[in-house]
C-alpha positions in Angstrom: 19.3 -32.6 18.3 15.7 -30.7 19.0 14.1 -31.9 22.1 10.4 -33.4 21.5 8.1 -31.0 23.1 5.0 -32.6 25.6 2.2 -32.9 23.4 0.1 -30.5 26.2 2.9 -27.7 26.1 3.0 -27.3 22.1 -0.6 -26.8 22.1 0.0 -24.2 24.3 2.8 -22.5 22.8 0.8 -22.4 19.6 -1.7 -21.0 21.2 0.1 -18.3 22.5 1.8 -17.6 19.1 -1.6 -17.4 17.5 -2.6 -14.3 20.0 0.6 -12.4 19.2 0.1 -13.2 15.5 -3.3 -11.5 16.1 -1.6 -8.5 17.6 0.5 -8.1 14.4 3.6 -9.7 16.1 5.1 -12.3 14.0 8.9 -12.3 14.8 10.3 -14.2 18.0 13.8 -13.9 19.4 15.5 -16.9 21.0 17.3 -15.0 24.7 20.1 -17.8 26.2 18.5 -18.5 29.6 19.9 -16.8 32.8 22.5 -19.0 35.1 20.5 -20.8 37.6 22.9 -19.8 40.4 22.2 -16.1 39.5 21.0 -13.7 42.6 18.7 -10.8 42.8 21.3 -9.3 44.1 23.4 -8.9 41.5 20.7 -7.6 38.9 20.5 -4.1 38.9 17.4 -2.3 39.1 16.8 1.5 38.5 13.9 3.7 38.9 13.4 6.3 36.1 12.0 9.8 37.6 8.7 11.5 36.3 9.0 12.4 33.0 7.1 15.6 31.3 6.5 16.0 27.8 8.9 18.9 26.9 11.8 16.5 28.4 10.8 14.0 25.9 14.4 14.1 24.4 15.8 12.7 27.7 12.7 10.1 28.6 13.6 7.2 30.4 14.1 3.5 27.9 10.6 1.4 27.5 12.3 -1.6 28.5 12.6 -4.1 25.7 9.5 -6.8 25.2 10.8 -10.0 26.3 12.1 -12.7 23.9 10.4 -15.7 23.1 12.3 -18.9 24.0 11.6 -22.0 21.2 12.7 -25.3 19.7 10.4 -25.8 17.2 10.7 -23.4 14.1 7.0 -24.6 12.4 5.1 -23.5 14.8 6.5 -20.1 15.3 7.5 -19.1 11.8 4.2 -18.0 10.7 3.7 -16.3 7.2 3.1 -13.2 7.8 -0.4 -11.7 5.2 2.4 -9.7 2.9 5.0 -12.5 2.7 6.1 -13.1 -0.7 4.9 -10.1 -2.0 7.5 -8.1 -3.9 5.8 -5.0 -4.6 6.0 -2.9 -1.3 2.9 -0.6 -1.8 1.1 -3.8 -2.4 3.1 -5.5 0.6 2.3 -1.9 2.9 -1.6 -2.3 1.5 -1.9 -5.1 3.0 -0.1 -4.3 6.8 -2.8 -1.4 6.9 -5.5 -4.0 6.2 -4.3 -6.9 8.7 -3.9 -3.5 11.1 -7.6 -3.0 10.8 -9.4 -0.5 12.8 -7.1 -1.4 15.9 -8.5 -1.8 19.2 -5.5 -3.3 20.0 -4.3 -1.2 23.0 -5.8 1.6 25.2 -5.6 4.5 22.7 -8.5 3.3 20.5 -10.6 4.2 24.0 -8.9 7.6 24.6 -10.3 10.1 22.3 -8.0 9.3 18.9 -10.3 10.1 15.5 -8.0 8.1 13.4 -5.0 5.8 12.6 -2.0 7.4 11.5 -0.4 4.9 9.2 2.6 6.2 7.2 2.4 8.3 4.0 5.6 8.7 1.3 7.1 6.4 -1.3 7.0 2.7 -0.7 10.0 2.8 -2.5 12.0 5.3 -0.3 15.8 4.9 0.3 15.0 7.1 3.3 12.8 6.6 5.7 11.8 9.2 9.1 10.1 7.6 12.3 8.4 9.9 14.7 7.4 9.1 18.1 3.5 9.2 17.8 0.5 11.5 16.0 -0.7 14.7 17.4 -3.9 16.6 17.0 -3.1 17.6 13.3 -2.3 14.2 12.8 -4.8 12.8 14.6 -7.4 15.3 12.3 -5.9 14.4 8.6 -4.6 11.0 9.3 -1.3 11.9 8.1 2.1 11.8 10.1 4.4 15.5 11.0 1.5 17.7 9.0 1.4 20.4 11.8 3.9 22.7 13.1 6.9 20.0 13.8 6.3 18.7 9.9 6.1 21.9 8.2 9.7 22.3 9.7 10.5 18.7 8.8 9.4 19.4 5.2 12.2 21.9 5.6 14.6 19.4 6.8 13.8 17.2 3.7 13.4 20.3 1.2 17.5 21.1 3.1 18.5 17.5 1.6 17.9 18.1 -1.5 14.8 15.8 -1.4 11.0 16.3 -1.4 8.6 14.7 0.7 7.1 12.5 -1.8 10.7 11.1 -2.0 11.0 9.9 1.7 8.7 7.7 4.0 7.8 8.9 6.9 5.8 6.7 9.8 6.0 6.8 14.1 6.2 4.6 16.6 2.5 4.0 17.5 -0.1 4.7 15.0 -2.7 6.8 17.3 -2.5 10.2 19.4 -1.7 9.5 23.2 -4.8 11.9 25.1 -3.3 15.1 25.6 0.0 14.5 23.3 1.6 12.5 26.2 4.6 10.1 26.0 3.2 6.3 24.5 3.4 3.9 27.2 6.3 1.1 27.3 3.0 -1.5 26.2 1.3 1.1 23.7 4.6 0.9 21.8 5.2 -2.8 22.3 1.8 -3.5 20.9 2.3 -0.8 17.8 5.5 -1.1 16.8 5.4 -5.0 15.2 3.3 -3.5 12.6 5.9 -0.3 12.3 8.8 -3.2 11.7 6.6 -5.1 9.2 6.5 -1.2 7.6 10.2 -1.1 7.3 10.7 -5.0 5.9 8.1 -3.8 2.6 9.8 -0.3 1.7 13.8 -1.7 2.7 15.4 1.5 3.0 18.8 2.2 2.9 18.9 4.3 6.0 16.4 5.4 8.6 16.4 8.8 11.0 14.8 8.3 13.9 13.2 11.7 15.1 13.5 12.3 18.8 14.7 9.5 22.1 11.0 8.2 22.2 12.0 7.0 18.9 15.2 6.4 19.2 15.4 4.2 22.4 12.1 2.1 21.4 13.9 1.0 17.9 17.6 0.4 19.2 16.4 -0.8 22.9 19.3 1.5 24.4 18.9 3.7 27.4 21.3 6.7 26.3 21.2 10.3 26.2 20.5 12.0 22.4 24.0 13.1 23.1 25.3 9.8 22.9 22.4 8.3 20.4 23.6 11.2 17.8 26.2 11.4 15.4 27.2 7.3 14.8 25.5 4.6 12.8 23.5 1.5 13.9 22.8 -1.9 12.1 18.9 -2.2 12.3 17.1 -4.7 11.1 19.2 -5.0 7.5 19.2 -1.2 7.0 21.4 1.8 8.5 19.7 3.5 11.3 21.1 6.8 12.6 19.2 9.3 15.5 18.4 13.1 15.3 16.1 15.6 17.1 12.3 15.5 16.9 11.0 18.6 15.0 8.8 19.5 17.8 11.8 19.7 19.9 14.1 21.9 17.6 10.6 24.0 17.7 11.1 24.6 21.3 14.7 25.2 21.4 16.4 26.6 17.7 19.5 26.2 18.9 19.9 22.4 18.1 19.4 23.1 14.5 22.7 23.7 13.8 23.3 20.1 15.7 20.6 18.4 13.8 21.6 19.9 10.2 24.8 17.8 11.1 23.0 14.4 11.8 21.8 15.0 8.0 24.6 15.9 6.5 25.7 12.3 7.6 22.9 10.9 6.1 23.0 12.5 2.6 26.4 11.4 2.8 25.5 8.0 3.1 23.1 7.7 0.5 25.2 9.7 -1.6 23.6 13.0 -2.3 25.4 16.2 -3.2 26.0 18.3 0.6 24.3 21.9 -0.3 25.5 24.3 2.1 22.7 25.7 3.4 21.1 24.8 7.1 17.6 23.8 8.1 15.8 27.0 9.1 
């Protein structure tokens, strides 16, 4: 049976759910509490090294935001603007409105023109998610249009798709200053709106471009080694991890690897296996 709730502590709480609704954050996960006879001692804690950019395939795991405790559904089940909305381009139209002209973190203070939203078909069985804008980007308002997109227009062109076929969005929706890695609370700020993205279009599978990506979506602190090559349950959909374009710019090698990770996918969404490689 639910325990009753002081009168004083559920105004809070719905206050508090009222300033994450106004962050875009909707969903609330109930975490089982720790054992009250547990010590420091036995938590571990690491410290991740200095990161630079060009090692963004190995960057340390943004750890995860922190669950949300509750008893009582009504007050944190809010509708979210697009609920109940079938058509997804409607449903998506409506996410970029509620997303507004974001101030919502740092990055509307440090130099970006524009938001990147997401551009493709609303429809898309497939879906790619990027780590974050750069200066192309940042200039169009459009998501992989420089260097690292023309070669994932290649990867997509490889599949036997186009990119009007796919949907393809990042994990925060403005350029970091100087192309740097997002911050664990730029993403945790972002990324409700990203997941509210993926609930409209439902695709069958999603690639996620790169171990920013990768570790902010599944949560898991692994090498691309060990992200690659398997299949994750995310979120209702299939969720598998590849290289970021920008890295397979910087070392060609990996293509080879990468043409593999999509192989996989066109074999789970059925589509003839051409032969040829990404180049």
């Amino acid at each position: 049976m639910p325990r009753t709730l002081d009168p004083q502590l559920r105004r809070a709480l719905a206050e508090r759910v009222r300033f994450y609704n106004e962050l875009g954050i909707y969903d609330f996960y109930r975490r089982e509490a720790l054992p009250t006879n547990l010590q420091l001692s036995d938590v571990a804690v690491a410290t991740a090294p200095e990161i630079q950019p060009e090692q963004r395939e190995e960057m340390p795991r943004s750890k995860a935001a922190v669950a949300v405790s509750v008893e009582e559904v009504d007050l944190f089940a809010p509708t979210k603007p697009e609920a109940g909305v079938n058509d997804p381009t409607q449903a998506l139209r409506i996410i970029r409105e509620d997303l507004g002209d974001c101030t919502r973190c740092r990055l509307h203070k440090q130099g970006r023109k524009q938001i990147v939203f997401g551009v493709g078909n609303p429809r898309a069985e497939l879906m790619f998610i990027g780590e974050a804008p750069g200066a192309d980007e940042d200039e169009q308002g459009e998501p992989f249009v420089g260097r690292a997109g023309q070669l994932l227009n290649n990867m997509i062109k490889a599949m036997g798709l186009r990119r009007e076929d796919v949907y393809i969005a990042n994990i925060i929706k403005c350029r970091p200053p100087g192309n740097r890695t997002p911050e664990r609370d730029e993403c945790d700020t972002c990324s409700p709106f990203l997941m509210r993205q993926i609930a409209a279009i439902r695709p069958k599978a999603i690639v996620a471009l790169g171990a920013v990506a990768a570790k902010t979506l599944l949560a898991i602190n692994a090498p691309m080694a060990e992200f690659r090559g398997r299949w994750y349950d995310f979120r209702g959909t299939r969720l598998t991890v590849t290289y970021h374009p920008a890295f397979l710019l910087r070392d060609p090698r990996q293509k080879k690897e990468s043409w593999k990770d999509l192989q996989m996918v066109m074999k789970e969404l059925g589509l003839p296996l051409p032969a040829k490689p990404v180049e």
